[in-house]
N, C-alpha and C positions, 0 to 999 in steps of 0.2 A: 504494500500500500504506500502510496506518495505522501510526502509530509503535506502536501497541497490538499490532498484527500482527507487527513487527517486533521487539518484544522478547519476544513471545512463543515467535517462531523462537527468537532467543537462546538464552533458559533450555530451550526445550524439549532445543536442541543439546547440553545442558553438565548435561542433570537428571542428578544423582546416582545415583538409582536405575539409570539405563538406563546409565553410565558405570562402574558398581561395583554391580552388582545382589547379588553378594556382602557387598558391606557392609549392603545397607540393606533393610529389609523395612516393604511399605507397612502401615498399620494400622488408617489411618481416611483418605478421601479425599471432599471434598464440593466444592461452592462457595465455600466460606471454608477451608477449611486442609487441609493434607494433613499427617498424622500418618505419624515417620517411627520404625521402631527402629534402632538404629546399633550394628555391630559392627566393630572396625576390630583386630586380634589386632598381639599387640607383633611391631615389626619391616614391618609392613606397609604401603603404600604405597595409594593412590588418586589417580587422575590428576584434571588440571582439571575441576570443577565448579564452576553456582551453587547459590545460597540465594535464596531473597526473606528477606526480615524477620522474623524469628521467636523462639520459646525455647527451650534447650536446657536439659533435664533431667538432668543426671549418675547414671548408676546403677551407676558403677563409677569411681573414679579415674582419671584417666591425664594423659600428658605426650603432647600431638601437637605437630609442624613444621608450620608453614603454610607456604606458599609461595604468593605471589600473582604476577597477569599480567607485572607491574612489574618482578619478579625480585626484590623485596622478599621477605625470609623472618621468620618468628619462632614463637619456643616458647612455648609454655604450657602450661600446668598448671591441672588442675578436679579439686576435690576430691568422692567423692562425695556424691550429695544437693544439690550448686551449683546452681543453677537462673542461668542466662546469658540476656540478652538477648543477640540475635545480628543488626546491620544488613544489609541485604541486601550479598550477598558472591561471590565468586569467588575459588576458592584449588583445591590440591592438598593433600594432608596426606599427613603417614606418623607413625605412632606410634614415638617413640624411646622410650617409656618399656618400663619392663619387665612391664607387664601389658594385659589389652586393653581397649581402650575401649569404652565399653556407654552408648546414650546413647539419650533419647528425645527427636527433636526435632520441632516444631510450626511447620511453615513457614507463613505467612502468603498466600493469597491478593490479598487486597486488603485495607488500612486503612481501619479505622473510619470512616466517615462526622461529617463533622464538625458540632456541633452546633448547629441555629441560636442566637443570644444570645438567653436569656428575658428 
């Protein structure tokens, strides 16, 4: 089996959509990116998922908890209209803030090809 193959299983095991199909609504899907919406209402929870690399559009303020594999946790806060770059990631989240999170995010398929030196 191809390491290509194999991390493929990975994400596919851990995709967001199919882990919290409630949260996330697909909006554009091709070869290069899948375009996601994101609602996550205060008080709310989603279990482990990943990301590949991508950006996150804020369309609503809020404060989520991350919680990673590690057992590592942390807060933050996106104000709206933030625009995030986001590394490829695995986390769980729950909105402690008091409003919901509304978000549009642009996962990355694959990275740019890089360019030969002119």
């Amino acid at each position: 089996m191809s390491l290509l193959a194999v991390l493929c299983t990975t994400v596919h095991a851990q995709d967001p959509v199919k882990v919290s199909p409630q949260c996330y609504k697909v909006l554009l899907e091709n070869d290069q990116v899948r375009v996601l919406e994101y609602h996550l209402k205060a008080g709310e929870k989603e279990p482990m998922h990943s990301h590949p690399a991508g950006v996150v559009y804020v369309l609503s303020g809020r404060k989520l908890k991350f919680s990673y594999p590690d057992g590592r946790t942390e807060e933050k806060a996106a104000a709206t209209g933030e625009t995030i770059w986001r590394e490829p990631t695995t986390h769980a989240v729950e909105n402690v803030g008091d409003t919901e999170a509304h978000a549009i995010a642009v996962d990355l398929k694959f990275l740019a090809r890089i360019r030969p030196h002119d």
